[in-house]
N, C-alpha and C positions, 0 to 999 in steps of 0.2 A: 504494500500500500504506500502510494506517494505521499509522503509526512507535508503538508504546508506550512509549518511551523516547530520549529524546533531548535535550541539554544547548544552550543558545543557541551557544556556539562547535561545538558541532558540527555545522550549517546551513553545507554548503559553499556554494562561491562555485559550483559545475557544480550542485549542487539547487537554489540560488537560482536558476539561468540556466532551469534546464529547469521549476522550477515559473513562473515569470513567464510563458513562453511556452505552457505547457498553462494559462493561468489562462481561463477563460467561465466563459460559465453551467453550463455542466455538470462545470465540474474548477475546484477551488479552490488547482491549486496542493499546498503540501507541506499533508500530515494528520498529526496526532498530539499528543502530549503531550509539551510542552519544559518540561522540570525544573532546577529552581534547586537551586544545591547552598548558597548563604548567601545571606544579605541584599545581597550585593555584587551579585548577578544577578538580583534581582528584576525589575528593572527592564527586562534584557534579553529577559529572559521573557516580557513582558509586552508588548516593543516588536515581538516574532516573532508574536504572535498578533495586532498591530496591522496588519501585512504580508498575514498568511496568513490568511484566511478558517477553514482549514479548523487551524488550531491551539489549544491549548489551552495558555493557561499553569500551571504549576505552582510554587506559592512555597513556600518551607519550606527550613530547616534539615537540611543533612546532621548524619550522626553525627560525619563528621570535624570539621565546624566546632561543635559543642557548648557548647564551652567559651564562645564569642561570644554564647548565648542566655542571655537572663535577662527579666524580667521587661519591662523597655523593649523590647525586641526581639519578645517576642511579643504586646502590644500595638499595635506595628508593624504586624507580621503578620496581626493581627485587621482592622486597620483596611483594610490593602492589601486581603485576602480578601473583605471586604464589602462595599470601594469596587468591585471588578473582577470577582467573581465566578468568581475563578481559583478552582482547584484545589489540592491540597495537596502536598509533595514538591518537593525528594526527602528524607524521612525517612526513621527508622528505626534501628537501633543492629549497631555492628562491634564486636564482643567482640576485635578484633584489635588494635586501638586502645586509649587510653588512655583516663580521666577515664569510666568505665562510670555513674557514678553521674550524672554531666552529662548523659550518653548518655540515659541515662531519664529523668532529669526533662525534657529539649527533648522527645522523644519523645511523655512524657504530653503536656504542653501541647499538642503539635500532633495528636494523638489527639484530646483533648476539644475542640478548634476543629473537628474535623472533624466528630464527633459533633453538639456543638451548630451549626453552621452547613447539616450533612449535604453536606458533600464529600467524594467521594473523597480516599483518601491513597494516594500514589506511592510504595512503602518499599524500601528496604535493609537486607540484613540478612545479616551475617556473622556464623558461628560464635557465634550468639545466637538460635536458633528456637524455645526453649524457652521464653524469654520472653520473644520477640515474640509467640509466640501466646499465653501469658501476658497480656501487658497487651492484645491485640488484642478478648479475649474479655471484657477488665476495662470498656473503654470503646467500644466496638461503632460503630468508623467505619462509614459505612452501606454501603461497600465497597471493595474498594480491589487493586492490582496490585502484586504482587513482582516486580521488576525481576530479568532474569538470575539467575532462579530455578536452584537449585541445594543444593536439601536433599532429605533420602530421600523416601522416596515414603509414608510413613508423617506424614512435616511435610505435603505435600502433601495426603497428606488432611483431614488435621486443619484445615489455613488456609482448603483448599476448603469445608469445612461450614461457616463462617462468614464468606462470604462474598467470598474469594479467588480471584483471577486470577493466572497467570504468564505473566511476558513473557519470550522465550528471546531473545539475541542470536548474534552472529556466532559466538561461544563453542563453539554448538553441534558445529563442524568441530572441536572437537579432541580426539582421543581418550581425553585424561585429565580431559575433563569428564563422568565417569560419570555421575553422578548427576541432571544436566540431562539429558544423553540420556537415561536412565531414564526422569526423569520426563515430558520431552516422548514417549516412543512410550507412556507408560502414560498420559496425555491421549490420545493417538489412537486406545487402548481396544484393540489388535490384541496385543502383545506380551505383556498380561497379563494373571492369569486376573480379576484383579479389576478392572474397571473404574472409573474418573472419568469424568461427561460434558466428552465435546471440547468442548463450548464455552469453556473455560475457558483458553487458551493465544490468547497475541498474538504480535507479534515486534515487536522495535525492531535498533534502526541504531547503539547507543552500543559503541564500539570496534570500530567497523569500516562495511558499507554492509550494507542491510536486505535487500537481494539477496542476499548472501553467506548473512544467516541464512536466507532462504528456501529455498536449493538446498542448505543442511544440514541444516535438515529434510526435505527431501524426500528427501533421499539414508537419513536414518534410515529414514523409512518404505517405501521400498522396501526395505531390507535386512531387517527385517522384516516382510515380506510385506503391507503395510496397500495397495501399488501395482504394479503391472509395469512400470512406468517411468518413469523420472525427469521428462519432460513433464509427463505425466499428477499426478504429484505434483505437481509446483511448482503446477499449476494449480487442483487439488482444496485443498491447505493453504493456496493464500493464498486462494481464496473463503470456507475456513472462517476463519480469520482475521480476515478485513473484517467478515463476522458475527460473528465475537464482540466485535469492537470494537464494533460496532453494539448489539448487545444491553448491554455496559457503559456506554456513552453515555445507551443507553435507559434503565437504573439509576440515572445520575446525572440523569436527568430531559433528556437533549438528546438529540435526535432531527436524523441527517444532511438538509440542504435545499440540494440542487442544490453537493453537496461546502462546503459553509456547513455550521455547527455554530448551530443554534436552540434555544431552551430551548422 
């Protein structure tokens, strides 16, 4: 299963054992996008997709570490970006936090690197949706995934028509995360009257194992009638899944080879 989210320390030592031993030509081992939360784990980022065939780094400035970016820093980050061809994230701005104004200025920066470069960005974004799709609209990454999505279904449209992805985590099992289960069964287009096209939902593995979010979504969609059974689900949501990884890959211009990641 393609991880959409996931941090260098979170690569257990039982992932690493089970990807090593499914590694040939036809399975690359662990998939997905390993996201830097500062400049301190660039590097680790970078050392997991040296490993993994089938990974992708992601460098960038959290919102919590802000305050750290300045003009040196993102400099840094232009050059790392271009020397590696990583990705972008984990950006994006927590309104729950402090220094908002730092929040934005790292944010644009790594916006307009993504623009001018045309990399995906990986975002976060807490109790700040209004302007995140605000400046998302201001400097047009050419596309990009919201991590453990979790705003109305009205944000969700709005990020979707400019070219957004969500990625649901383990999160999904609990029942005070309404508004992710909203919006994941109103991705799978059955619960409501308005439809998004499914292709636009992943899953990742950050805070917890990407099994876990699988068999939480499928438990949504059968309880809304999208399945008759939990099998059945698990097995239809992760092939759509793998597909829509597939088709964002194919957006950022790489195309799966033999569980390899090829431009």
């Amino acid at each position: 299963m393609f991880d959409a989210h996931f941090h260098p320390g979170g690569i257990s030592a039982a992932e690493k054992i089970f990807a090593d031993k499914s590694f040939n030509k036809e399975h690359c081992g662990l998939r997905g996008f390993c996201c830097s939360s500062s400049e301190n784990d660039w590097e680790a980022a970078l050392q997991a997709a040296s490993e993994y065939c089938g990974i992708i780094p992601c460098l960038g400035i959290h919102p919590w570490h802000a305050a750290d970016f300045n003009r040196d820093a993102e400099a840094r980050l232009r050059h790392k970006l271009i020397l590696t061809g990583a990705f972008i994230g984990e950006a994006g701005l927590d309104f729950l936090k402090p220094h908002r104004e730092l929040q934005e200025k790292a944010f644009e920066s790594q916006l307009r690197l993504a623009a001018e470069l045309k990399r995906p960005i990986m975002l976060h974004c807490v109790k700040a949706w209004g302007r995140l799709a605000e400046m998302l609209k201001i400097f047009h990454p050419p596309c990009f995934i919201v991590h453990s999505f979790g705003a109305s279904l009205q944000i969700m449209k709005e990020l979707s028509s400019i070219g957004g992805y969500f990625s649901f985590g383990p999160g999904l099992a609990e029942p005070r995360r309404k508004k992710s289960r909203a919006a994941f069964a109103q991705l799978l287009g059955n619960a409501y009257k308005e439809s998004i096209p499914n292709g636009l939902f992943l899953f990742e593995s950050e805070g917890g194992k990407i099994s876990e979010t699988v068999k939480a979504a499928a438990e949504i969609a059968v309880s809304n009638g999208k399945y008759c059974g939990l099998e059945e689900a698990v097995r239809e949501i992760s092939a759509m899944a793998e597909a829509n990884a597939s088709a964002f890959l194919a957006k950022a211009g790489l195309m799966p080879e033999g569980g390899a990641l090829r431009k």
